[in-house]
N, CA, C, O and CB atoms as a CASP TS submission, in Angstrom:
PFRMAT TS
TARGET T0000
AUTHOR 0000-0000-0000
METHOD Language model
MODEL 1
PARENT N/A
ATOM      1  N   UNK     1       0.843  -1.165   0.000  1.00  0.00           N
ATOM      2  CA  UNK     1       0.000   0.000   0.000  1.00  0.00           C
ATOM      3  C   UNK     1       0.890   1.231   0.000  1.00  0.00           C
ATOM      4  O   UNK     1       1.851   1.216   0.770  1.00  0.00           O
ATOM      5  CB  UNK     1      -0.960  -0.004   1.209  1.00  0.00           C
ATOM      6  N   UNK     2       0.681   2.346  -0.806  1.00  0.00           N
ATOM      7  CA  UNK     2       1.361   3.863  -0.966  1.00  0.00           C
ATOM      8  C   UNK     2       0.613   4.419   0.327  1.00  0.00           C
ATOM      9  O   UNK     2      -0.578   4.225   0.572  1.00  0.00           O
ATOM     10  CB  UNK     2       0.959   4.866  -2.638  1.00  0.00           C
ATOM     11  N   UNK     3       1.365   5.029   0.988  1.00  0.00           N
ATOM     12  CA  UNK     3       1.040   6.092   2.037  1.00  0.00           C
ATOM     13  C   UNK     3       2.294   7.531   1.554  1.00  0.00           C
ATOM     14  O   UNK     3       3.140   7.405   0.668  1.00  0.00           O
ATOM     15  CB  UNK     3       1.355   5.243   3.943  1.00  0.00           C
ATOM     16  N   UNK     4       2.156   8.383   2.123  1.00  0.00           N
ATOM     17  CA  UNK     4       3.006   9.446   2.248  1.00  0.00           C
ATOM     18  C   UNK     4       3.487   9.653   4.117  1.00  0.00           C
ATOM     19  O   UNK     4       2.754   9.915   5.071  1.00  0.00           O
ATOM     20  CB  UNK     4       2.086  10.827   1.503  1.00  0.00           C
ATOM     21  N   UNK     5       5.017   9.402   4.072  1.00  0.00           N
ATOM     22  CA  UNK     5       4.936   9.884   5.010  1.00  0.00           C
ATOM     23  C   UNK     5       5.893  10.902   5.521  1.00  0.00           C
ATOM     24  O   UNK     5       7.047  10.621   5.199  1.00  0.00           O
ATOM     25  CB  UNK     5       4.787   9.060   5.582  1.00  0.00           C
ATOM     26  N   UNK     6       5.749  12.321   6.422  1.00  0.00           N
ATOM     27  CA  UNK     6       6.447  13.623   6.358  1.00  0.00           C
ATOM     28  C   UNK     6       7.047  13.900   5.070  1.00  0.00           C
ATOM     29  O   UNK     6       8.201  14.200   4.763  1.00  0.00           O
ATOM     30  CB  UNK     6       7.487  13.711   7.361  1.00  0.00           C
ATOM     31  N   UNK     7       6.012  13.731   4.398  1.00  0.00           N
ATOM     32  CA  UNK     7       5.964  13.924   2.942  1.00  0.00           C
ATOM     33  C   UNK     7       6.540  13.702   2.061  1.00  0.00           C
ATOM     34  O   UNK     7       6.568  14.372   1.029  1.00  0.00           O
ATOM     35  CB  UNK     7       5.913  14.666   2.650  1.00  0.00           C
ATOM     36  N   UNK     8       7.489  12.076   2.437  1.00  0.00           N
ATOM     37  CA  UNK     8       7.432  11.312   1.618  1.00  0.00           C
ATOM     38  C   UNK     8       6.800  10.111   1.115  1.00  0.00           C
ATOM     39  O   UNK     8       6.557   9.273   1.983  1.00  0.00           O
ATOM     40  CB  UNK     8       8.091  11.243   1.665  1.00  0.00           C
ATOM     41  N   UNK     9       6.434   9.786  -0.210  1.00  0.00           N
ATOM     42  CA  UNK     9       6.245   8.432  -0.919  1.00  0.00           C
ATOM     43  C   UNK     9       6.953   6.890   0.076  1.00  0.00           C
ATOM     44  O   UNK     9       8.150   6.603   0.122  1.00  0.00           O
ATOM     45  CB  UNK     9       7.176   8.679  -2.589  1.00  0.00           C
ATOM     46  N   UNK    10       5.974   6.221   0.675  1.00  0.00           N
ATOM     47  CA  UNK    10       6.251   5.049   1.200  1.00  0.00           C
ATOM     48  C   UNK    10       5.624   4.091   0.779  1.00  0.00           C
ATOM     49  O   UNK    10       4.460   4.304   0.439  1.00  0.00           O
ATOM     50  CB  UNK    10       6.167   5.026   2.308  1.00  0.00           C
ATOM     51  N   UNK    11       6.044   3.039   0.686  1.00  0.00           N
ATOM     52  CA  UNK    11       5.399   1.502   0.468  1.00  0.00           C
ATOM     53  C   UNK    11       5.368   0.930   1.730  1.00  0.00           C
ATOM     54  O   UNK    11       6.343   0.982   2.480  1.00  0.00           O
ATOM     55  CB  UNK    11       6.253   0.461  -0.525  1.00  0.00           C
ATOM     56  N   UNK    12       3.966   0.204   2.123  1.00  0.00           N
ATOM     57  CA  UNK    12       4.083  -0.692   3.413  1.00  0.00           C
ATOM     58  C   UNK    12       3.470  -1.821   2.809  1.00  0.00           C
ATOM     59  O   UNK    12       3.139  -1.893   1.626  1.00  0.00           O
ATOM     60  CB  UNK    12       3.317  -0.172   4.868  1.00  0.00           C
ATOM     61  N   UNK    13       3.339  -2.663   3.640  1.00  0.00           N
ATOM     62  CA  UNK    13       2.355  -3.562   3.333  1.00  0.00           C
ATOM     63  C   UNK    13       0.887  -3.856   4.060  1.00  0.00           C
ATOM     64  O   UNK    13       0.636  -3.525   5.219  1.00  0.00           O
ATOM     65  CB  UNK    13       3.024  -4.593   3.366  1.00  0.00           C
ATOM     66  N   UNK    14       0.080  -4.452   3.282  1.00  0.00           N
ATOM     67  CA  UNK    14      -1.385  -4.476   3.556  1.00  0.00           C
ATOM     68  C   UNK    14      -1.383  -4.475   5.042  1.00  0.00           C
ATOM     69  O   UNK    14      -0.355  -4.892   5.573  1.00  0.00           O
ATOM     70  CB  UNK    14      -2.196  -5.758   2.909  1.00  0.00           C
ATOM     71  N   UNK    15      -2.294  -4.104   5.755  1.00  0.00           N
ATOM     72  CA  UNK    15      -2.799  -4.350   7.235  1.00  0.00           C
ATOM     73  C   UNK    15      -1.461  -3.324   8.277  1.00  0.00           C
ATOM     74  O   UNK    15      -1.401  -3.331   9.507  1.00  0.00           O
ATOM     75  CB  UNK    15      -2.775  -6.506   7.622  1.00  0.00           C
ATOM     76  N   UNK    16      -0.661  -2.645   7.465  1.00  0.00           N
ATOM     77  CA  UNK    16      -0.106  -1.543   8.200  1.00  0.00           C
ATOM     78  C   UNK    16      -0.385  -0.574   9.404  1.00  0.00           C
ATOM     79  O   UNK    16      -1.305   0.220   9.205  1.00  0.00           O
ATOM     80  CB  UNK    16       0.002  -0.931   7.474  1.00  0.00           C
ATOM     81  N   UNK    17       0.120  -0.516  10.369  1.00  0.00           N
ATOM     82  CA  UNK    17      -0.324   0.514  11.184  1.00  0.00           C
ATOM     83  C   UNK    17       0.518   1.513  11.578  1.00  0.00           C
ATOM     84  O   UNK    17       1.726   1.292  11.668  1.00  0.00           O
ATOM     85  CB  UNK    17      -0.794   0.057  12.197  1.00  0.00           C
ATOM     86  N   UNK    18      -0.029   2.761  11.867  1.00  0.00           N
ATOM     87  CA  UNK    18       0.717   3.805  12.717  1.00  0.00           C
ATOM     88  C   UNK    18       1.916   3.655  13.005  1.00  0.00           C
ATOM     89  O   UNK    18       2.918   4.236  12.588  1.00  0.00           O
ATOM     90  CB  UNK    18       0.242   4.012  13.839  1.00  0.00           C
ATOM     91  N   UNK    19       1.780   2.825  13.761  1.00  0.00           N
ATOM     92  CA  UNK    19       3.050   1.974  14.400  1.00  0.00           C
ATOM     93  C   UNK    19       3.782   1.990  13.863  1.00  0.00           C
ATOM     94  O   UNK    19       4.755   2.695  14.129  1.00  0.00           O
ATOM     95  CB  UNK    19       3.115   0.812  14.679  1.00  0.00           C
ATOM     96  N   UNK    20       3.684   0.852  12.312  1.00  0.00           N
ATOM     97  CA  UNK    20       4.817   0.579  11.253  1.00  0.00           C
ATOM     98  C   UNK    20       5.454   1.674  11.086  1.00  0.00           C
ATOM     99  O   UNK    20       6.663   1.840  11.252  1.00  0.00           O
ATOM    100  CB  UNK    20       4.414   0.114   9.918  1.00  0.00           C
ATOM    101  N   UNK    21       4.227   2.897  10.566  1.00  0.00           N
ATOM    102  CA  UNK    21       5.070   4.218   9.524  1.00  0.00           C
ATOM    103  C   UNK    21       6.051   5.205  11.208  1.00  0.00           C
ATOM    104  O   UNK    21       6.954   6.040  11.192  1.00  0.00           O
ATOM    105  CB  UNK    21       3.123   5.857   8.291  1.00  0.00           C
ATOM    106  N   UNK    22       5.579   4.803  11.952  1.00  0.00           N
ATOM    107  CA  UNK    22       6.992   5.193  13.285  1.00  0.00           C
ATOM    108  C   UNK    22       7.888   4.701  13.144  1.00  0.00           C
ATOM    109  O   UNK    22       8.929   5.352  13.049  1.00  0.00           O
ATOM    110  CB  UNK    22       6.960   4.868  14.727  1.00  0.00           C
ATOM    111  N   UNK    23       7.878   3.181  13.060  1.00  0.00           N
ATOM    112  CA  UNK    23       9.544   2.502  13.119  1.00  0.00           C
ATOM    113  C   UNK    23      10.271   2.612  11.657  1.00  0.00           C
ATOM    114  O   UNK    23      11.464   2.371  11.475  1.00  0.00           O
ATOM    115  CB  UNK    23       9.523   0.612  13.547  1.00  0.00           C
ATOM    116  N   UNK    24       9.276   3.050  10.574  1.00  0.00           N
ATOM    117  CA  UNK    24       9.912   3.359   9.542  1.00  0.00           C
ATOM    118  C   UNK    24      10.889   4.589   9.501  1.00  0.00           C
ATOM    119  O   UNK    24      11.680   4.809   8.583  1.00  0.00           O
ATOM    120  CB  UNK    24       9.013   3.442   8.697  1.00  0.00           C
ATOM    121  N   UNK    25      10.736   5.296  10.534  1.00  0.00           N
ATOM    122  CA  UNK    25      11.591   6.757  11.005  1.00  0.00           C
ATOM    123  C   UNK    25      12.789   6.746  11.774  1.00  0.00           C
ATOM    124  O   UNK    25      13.924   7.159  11.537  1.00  0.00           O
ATOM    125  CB  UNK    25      10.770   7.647  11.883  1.00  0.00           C
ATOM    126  N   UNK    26      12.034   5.917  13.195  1.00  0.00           N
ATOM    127  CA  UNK    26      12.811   5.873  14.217  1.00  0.00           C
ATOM    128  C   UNK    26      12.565   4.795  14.953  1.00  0.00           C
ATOM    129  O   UNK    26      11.458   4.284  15.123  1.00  0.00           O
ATOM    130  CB  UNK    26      12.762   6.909  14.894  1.00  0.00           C
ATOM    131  N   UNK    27      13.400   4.503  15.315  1.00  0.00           N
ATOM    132  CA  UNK    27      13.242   2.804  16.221  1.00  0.00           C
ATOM    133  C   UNK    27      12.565   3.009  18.008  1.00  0.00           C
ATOM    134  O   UNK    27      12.095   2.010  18.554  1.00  0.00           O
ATOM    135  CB  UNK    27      15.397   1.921  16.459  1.00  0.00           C
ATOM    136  N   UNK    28      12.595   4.375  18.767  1.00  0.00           N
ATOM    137  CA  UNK    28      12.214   4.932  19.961  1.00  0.00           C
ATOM    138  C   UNK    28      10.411   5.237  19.590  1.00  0.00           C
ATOM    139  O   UNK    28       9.798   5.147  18.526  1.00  0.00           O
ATOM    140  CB  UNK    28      13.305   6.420  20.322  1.00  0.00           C
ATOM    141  N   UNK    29      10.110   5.490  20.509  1.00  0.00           N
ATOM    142  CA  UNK    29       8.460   5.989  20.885  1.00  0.00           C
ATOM    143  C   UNK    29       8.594   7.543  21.513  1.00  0.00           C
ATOM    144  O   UNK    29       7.769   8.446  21.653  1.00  0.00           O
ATOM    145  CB  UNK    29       7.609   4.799  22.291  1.00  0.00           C
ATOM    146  N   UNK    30      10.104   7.418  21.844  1.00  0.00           N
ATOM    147  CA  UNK    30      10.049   8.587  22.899  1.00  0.00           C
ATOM    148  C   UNK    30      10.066   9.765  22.332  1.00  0.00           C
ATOM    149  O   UNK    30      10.862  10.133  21.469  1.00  0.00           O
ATOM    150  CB  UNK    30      11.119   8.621  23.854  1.00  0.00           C
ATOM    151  N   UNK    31       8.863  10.610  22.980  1.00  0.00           N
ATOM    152  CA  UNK    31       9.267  12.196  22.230  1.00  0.00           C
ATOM    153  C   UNK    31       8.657  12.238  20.779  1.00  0.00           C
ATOM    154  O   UNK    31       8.954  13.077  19.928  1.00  0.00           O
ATOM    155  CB  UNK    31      11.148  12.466  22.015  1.00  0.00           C
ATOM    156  N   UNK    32       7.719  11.162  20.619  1.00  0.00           N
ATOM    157  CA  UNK    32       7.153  11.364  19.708  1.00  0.00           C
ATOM    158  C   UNK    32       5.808  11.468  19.433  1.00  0.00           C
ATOM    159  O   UNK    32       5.088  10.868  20.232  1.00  0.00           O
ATOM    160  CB  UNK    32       7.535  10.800  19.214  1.00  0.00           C
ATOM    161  N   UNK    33       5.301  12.008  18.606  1.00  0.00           N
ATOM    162  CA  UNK    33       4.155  12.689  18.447  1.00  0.00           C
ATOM    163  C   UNK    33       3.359  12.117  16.535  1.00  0.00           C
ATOM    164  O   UNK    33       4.108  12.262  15.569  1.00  0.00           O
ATOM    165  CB  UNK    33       4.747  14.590  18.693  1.00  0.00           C
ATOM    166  N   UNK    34       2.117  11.620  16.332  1.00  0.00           N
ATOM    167  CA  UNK    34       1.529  10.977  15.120  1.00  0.00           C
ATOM    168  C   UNK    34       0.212  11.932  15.103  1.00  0.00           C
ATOM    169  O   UNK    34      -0.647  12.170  15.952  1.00  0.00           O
ATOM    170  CB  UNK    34       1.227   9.172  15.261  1.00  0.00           C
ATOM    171  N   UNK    35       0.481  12.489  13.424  1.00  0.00           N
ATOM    172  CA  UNK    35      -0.995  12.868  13.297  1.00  0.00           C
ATOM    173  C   UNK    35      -1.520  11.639  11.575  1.00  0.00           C
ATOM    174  O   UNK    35      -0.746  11.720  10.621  1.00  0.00           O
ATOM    175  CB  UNK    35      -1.080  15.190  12.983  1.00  0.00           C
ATOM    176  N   UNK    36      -2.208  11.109  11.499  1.00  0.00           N
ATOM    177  CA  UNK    36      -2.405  10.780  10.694  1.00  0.00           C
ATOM    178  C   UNK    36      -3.770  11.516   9.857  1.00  0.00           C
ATOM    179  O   UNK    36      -4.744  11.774  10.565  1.00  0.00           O
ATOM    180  CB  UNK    36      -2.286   9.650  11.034  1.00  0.00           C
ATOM    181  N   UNK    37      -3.841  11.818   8.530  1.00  0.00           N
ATOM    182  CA  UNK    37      -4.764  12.344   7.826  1.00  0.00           C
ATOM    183  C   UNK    37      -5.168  13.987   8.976  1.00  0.00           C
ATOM    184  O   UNK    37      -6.240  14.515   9.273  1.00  0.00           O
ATOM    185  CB  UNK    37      -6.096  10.970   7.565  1.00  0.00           C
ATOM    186  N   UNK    38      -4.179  14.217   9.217  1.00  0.00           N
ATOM    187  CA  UNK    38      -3.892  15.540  10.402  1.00  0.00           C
ATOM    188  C   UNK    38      -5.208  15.577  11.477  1.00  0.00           C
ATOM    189  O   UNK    38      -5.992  16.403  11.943  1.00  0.00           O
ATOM    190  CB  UNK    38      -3.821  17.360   9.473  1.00  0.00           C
ATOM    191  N   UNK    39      -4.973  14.395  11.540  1.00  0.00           N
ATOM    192  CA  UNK    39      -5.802  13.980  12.969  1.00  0.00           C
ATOM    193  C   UNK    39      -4.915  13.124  13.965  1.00  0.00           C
ATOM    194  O   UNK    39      -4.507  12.041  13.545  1.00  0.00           O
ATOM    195  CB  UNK    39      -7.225  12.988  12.614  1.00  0.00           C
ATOM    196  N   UNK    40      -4.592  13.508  15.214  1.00  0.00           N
ATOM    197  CA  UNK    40      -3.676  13.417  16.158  1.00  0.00           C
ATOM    198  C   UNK    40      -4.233  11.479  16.895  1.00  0.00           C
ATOM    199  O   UNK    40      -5.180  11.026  17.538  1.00  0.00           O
ATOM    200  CB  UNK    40      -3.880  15.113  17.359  1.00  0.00           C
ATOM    201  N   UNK    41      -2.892  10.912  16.243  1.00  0.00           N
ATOM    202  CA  UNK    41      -3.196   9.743  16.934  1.00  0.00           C
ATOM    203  C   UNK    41      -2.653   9.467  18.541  1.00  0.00           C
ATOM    204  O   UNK    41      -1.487   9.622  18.902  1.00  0.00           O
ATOM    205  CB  UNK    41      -2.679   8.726  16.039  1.00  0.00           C
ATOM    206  N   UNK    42      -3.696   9.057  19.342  1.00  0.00           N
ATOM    207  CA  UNK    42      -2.627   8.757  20.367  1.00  0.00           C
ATOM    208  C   UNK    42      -1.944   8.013  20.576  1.00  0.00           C
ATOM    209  O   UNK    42      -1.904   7.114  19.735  1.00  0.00           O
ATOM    210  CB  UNK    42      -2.797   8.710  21.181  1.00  0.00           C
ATOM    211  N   UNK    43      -1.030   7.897  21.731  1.00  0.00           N
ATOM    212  CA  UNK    43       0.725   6.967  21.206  1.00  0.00           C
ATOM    213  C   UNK    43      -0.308   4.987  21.838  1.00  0.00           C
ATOM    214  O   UNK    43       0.314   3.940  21.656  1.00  0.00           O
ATOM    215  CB  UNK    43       3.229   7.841  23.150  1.00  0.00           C
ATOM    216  N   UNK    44      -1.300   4.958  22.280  1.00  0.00           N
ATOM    217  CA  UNK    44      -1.933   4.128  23.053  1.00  0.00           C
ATOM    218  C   UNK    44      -2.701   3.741  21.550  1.00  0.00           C
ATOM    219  O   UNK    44      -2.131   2.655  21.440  1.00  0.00           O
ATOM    220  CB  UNK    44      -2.778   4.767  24.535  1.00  0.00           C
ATOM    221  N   UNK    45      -3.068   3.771  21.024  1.00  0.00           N
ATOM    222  CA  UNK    45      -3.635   3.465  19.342  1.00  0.00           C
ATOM    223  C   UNK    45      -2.855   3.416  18.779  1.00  0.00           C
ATOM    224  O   UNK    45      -3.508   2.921  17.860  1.00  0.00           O
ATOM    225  CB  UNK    45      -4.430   4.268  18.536  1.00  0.00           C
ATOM    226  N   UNK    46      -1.378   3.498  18.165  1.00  0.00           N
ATOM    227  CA  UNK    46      -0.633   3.081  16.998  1.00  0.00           C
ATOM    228  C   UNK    46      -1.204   1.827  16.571  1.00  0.00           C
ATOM    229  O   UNK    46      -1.828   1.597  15.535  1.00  0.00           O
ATOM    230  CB  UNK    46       0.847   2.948  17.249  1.00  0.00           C
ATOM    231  N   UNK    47      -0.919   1.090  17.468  1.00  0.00           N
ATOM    232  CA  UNK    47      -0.668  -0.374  16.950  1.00  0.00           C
ATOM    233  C   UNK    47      -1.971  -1.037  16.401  1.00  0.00           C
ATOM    234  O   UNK    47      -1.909  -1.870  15.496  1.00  0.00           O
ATOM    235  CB  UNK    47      -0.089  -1.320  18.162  1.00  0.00           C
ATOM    236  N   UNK    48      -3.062  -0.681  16.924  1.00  0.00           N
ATOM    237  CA  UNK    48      -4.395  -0.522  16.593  1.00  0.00           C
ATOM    238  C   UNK    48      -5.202   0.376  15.435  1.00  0.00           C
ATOM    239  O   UNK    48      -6.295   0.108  14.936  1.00  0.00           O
ATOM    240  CB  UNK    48      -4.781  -0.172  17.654  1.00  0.00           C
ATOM    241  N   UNK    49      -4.403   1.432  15.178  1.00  0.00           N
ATOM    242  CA  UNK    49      -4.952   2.091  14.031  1.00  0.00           C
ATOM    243  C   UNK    49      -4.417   1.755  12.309  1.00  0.00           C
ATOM    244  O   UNK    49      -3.265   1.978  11.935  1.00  0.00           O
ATOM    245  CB  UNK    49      -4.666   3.555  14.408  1.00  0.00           C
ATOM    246  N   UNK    50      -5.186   1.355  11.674  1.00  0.00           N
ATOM    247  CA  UNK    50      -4.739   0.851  10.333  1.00  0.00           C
ATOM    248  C   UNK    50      -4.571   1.937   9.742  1.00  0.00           C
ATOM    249  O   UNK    50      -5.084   3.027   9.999  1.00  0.00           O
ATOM    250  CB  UNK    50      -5.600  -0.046   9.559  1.00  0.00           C
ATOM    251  N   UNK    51      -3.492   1.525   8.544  1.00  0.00           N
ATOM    252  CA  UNK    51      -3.444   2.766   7.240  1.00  0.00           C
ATOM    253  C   UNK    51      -4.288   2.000   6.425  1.00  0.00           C
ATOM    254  O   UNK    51      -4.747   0.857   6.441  1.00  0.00           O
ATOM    255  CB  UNK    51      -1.789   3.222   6.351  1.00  0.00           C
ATOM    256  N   UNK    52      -4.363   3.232   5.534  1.00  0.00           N
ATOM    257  CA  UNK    52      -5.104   3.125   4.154  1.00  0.00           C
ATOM    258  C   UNK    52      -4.460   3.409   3.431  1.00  0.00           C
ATOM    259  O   UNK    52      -3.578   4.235   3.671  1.00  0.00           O
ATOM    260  CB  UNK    52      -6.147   3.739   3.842  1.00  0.00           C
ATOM    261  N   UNK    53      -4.634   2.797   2.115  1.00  0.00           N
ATOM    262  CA  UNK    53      -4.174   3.653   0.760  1.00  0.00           C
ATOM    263  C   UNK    53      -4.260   5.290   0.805  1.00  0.00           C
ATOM    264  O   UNK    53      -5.231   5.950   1.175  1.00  0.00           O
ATOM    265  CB  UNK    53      -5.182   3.199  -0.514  1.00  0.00           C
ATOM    266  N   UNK    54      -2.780   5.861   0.251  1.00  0.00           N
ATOM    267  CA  UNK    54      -3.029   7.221   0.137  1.00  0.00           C
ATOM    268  C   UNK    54      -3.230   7.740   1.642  1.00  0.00           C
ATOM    269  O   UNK    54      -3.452   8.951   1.658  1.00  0.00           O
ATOM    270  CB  UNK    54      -4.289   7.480  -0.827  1.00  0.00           C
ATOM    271  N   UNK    55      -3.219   7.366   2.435  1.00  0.00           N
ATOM    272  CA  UNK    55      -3.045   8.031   4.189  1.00  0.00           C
ATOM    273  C   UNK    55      -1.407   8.843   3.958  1.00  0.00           C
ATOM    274  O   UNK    55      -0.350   8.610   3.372  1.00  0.00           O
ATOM    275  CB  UNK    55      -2.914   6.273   5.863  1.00  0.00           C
ATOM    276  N   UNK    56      -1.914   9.737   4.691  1.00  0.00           N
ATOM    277  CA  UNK    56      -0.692  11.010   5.133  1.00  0.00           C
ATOM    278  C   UNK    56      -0.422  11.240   6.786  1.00  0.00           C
ATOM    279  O   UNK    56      -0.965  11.987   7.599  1.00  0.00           O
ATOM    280  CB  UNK    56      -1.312  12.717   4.528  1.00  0.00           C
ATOM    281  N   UNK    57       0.826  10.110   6.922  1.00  0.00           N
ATOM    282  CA  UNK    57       1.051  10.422   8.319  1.00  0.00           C
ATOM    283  C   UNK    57       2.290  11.144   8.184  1.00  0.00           C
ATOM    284  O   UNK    57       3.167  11.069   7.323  1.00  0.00           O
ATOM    285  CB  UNK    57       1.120   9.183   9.315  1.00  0.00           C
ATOM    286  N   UNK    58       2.129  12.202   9.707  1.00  0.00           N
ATOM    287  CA  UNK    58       3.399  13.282   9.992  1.00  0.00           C
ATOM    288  C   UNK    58       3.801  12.286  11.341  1.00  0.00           C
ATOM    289  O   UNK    58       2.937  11.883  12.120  1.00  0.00           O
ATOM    290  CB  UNK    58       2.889  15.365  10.417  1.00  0.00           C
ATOM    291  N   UNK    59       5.372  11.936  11.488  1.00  0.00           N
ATOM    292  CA  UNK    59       5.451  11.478  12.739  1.00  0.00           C
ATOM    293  C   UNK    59       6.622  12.815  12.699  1.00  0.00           C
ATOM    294  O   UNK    59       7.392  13.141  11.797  1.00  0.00           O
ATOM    295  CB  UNK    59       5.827   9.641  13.098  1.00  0.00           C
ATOM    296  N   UNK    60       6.333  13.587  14.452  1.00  0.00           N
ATOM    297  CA  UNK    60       7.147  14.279  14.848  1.00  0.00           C
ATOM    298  C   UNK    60       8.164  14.204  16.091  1.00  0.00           C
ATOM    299  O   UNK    60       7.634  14.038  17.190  1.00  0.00           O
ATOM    300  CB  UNK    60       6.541  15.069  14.846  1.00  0.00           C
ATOM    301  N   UNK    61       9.633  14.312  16.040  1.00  0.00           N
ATOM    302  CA  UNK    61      10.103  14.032  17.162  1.00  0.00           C
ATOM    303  C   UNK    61      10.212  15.418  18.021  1.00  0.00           C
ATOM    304  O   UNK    61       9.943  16.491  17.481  1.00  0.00           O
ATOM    305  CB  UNK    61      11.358  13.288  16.938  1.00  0.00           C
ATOM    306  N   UNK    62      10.541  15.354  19.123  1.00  0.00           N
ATOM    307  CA  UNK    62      11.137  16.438  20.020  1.00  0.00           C
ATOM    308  C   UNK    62      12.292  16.615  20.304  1.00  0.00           C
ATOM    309  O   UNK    62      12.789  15.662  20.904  1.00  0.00           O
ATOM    310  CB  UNK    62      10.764  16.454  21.044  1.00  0.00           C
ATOM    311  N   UNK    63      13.100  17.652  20.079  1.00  0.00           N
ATOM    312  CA  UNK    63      14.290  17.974  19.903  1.00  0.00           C
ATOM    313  C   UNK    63      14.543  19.166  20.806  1.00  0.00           C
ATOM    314  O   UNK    63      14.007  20.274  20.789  1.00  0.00           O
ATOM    315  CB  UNK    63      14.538  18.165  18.535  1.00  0.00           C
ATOM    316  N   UNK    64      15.595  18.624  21.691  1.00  0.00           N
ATOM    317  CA  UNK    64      16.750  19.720  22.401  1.00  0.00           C
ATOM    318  C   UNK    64      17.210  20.191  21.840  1.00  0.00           C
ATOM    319  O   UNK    64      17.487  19.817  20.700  1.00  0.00           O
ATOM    320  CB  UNK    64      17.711  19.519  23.084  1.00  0.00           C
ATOM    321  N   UNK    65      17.661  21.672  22.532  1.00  0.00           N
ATOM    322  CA  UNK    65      18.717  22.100  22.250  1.00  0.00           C
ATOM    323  C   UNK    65      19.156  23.989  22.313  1.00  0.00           C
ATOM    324  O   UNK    65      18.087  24.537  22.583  1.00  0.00           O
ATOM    325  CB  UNK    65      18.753  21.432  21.003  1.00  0.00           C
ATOM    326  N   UNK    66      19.637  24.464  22.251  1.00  0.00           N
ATOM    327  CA  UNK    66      19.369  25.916  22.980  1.00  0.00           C
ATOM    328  C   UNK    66      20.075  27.036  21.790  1.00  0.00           C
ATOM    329  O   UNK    66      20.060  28.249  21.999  1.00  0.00           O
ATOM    330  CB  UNK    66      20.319  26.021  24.811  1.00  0.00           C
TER
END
């Protein structure tokens, strides 16, 4: 399945979740933040929320620094 994610072109496969398009970024949970179709997933639903074809997830981290 094509998703976009932080606006790039991704391939996952069928039955994908939230989840997946996170560890496709970063291997941590921590400090991170999912909106999918810019609706804010919570970190307690990744693993539970499916993609769709054409879904646009933003995963955002939190960053230090001064």
């Amino acid at each position: 399945m094509n998703v976009t994610i932080n606006g790039n072109p991704c391939r996952l496969p069928e039955g994908a979740t939230v989840a997946h398009a996170v560890e496709v970024l970063t291997s941590t949970a921590a400090g991170v933040a999912v909106a999918l179709n810019d609706e804010v997933v919570r970190r307690g639903a990744w693993r539970s929320t499916p993609l769709g074809e054409n879904d646009r997830v933003e995963v955002l981290t939190a960053v230090q620094g001064g």
